[in-house]
MMTF fields as JSON, N, C-alpha, C and O atoms, coordinates in Angstrom:
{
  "mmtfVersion": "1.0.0",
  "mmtfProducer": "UNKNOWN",
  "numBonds": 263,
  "numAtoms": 264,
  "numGroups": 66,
  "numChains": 1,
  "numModels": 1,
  "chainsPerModel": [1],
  "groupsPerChain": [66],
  "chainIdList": ["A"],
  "bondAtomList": [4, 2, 8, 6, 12, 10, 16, 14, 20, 18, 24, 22, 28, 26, 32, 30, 36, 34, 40, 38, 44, 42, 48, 46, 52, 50, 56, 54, 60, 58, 64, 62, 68, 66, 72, 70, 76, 74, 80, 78, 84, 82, 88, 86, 92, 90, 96, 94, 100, 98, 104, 102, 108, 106, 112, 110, 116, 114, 120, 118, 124, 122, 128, 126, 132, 130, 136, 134, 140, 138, 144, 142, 148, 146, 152, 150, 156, 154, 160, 158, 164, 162, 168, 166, 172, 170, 176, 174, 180, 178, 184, 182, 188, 186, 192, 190, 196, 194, 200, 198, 204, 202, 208, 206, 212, 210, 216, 214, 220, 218, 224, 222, 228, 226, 232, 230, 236, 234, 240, 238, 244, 242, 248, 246, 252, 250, 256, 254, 260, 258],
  "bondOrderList": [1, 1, 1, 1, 1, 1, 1, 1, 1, 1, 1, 1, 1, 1, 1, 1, 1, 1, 1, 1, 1, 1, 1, 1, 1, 1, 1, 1, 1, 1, 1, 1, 1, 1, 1, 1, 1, 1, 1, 1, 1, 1, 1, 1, 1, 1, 1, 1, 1, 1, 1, 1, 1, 1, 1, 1, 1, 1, 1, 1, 1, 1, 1, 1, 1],
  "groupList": [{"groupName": "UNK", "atomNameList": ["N", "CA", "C", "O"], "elementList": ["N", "C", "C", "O"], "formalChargeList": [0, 0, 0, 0], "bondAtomList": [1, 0, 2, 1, 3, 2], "bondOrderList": [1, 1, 2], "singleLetterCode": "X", "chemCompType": "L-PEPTIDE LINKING"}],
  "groupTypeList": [0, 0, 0, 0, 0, 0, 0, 0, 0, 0, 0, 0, 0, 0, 0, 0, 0, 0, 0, 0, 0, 0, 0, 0, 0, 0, 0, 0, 0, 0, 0, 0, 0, 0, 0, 0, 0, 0, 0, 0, 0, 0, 0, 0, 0, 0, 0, 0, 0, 0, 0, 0, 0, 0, 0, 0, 0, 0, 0, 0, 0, 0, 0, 0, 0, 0],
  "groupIdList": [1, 2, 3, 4, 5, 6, 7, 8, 9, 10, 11, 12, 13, 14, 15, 16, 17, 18, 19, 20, 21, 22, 23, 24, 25, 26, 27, 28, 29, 30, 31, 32, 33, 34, 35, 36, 37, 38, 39, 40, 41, 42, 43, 44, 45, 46, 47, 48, 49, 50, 51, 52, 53, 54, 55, 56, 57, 58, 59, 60, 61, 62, 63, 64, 65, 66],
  "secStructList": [7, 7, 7, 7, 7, 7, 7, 7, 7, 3, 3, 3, 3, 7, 7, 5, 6, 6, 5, 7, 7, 3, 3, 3, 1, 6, 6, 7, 7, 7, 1, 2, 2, 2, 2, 2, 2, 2, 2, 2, 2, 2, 2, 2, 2, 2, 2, 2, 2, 2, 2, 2, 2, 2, 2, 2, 2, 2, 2, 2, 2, 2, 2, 6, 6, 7],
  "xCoordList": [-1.434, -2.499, -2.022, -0.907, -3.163, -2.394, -2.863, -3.667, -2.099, -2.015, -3.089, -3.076, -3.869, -4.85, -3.956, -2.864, -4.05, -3.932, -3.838, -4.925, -3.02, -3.163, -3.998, -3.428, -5.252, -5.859, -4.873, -4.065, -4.715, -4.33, -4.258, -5.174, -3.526, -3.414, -3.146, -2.078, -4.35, -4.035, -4.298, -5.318, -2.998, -2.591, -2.642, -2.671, -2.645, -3.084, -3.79, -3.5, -4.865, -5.237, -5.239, -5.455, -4.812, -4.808, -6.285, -7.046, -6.265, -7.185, -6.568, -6.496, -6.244, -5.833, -6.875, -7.413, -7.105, -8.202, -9.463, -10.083, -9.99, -10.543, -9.945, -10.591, -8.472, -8.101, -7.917, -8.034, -7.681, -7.987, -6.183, -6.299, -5.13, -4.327, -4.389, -4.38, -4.452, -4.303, -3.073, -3.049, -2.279, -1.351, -1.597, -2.106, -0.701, -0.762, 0.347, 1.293, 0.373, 1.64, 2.61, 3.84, 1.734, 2.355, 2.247, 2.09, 2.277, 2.914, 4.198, 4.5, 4.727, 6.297, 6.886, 6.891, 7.83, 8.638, 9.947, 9.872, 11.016, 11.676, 13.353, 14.292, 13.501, 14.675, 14.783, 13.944, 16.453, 16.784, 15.672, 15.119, 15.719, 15.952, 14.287, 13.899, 13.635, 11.794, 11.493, 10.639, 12.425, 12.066, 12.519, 11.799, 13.557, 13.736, 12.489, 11.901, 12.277, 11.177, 10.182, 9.919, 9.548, 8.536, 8.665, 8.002, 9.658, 9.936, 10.005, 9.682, 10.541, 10.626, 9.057, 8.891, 8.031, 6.829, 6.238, 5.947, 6.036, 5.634, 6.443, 5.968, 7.477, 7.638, 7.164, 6.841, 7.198, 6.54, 5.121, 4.48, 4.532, 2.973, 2.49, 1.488, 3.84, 3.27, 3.676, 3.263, 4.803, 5.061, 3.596, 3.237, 3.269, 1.902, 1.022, 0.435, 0.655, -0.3, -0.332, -1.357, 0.862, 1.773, 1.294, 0.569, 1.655, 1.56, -0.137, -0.607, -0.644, -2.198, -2.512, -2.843, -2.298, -2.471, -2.206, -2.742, -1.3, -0.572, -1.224, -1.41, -1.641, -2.468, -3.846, -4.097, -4.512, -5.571, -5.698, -6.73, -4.726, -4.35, -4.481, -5.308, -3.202, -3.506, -4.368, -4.026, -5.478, -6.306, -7.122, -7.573, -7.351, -8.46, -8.127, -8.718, -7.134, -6.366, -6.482, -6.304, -6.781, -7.192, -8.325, -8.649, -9.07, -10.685, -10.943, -11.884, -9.708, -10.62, -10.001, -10.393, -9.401, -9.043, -9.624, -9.448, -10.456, -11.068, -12.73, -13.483],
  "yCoordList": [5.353, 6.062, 6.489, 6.92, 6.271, 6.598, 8.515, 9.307, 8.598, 10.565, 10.567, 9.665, 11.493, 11.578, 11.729, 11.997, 11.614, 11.652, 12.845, 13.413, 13.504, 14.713, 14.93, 14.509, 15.523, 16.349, 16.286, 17.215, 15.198, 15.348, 16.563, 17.112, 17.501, 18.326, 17.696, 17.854, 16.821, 16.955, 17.937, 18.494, 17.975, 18.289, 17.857, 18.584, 16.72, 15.947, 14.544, 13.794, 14.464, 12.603, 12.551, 13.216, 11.185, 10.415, 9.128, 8.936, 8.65, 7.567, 6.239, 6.522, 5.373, 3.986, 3.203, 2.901, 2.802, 2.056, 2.333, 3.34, 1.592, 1.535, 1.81, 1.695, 2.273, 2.744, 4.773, 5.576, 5.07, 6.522, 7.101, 6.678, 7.591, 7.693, 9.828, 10.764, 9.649, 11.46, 11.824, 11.327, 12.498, 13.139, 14.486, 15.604, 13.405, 14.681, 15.149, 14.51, 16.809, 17.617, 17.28, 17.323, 16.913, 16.95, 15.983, 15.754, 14.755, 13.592, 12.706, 11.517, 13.909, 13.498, 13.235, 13.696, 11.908, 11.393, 12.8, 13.719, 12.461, 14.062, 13.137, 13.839, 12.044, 11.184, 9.973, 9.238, 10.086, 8.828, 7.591, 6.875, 7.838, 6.507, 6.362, 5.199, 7.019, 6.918, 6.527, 5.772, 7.253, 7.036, 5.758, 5.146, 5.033, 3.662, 2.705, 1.846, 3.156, 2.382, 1.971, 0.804, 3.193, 3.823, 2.552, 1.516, 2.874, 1.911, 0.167, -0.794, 0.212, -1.209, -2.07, -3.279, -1.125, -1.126, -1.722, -2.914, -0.565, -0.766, -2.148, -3.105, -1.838, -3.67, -4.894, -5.742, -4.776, -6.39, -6.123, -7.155, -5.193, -5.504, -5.484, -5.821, -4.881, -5.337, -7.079, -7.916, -7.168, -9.008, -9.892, -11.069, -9.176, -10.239, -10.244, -11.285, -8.617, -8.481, -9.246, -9.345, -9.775, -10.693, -12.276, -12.9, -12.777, -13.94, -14.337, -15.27, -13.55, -13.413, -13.806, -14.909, -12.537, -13.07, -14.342, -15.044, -14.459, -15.918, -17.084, -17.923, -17.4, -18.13, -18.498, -19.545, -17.47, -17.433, -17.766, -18.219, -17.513, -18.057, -19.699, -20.488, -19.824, -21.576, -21.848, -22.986, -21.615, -22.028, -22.132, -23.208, -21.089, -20.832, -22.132, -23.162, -22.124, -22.593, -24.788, -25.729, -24.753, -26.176, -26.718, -27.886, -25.506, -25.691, -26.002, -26.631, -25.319, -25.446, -26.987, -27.087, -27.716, -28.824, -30.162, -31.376, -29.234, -30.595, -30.888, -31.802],
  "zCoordList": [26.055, 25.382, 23.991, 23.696, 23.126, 21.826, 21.328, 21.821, 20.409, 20.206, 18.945, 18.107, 18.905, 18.074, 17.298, 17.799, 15.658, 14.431, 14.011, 14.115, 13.572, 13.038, 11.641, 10.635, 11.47, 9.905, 8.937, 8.938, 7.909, 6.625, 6.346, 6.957, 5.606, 4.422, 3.096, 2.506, 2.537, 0.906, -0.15, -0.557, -0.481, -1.837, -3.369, -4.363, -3.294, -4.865, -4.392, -3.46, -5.419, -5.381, -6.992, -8.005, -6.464, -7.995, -7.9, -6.951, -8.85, -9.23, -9.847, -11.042, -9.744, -9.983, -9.599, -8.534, -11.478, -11.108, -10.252, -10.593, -9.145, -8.187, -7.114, -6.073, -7.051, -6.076, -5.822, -6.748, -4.659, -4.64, -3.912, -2.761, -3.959, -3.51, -3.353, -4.152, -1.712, -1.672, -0.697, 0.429, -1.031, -0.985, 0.068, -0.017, 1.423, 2.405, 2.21, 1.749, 2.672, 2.697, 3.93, 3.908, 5.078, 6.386, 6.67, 7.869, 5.596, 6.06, 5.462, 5.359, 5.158, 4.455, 5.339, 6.481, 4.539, 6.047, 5.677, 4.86, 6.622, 6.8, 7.187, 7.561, 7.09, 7.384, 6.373, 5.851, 6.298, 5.825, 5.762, 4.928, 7.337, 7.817, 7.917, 8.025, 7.902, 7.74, 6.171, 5.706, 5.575, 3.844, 3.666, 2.877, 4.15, 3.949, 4.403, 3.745, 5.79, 6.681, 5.737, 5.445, 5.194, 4.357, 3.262, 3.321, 2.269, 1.134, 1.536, 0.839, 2.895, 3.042, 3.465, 3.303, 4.019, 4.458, 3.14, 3.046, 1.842, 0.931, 0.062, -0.55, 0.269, -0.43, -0.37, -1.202, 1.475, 1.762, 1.562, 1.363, 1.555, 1.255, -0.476, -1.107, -0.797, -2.626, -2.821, -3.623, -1.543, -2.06, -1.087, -1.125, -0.607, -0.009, -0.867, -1.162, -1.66, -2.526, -3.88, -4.555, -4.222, -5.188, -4.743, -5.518, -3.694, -3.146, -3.404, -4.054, -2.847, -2.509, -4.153, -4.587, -4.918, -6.781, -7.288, -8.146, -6.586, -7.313, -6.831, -7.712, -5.656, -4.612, -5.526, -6.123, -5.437, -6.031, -7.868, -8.362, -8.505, -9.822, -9.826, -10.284, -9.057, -9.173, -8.47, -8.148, -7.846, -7.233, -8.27, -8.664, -8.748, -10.061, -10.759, -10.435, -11.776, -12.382, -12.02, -12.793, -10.794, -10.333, -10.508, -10.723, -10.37, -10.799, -12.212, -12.695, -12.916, -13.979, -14.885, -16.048, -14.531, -14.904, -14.183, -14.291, -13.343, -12.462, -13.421, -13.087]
}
């Protein structure tokens, strides 16, 4: 069974772009070894979000020589 989610406490949002980023208090990681997790999480999904760009570039990019 999974544990309900605990109520955010945000503290700050930002705006990027079209994106919305809010800042919970009580969801700081509190270990090494979570803040690594954390960082390593966010890497591979900025390198998919990368791949995905690039994909779609030369894709574009095929079209338009055809």
């Amino acid at each position: 069974m999974k544990k309900a989610m605990e109520e955010p406490n945000i503290v700050e949002t930002y705006k990027f772009g079209n994106s919305t980023v809010h800042i919970a208090s009580n969801f700081f990681v509190s270990t090494p070894e979570a803040k690594q997790r954390v960082l390593n999480e966010m890497h591979a999904i900025g390198w998919l979000i990368e791949e995905k760009r690039a994909r779609q570039e030369v894709a574009s990019s095929r079209e338009c020589r055809l």
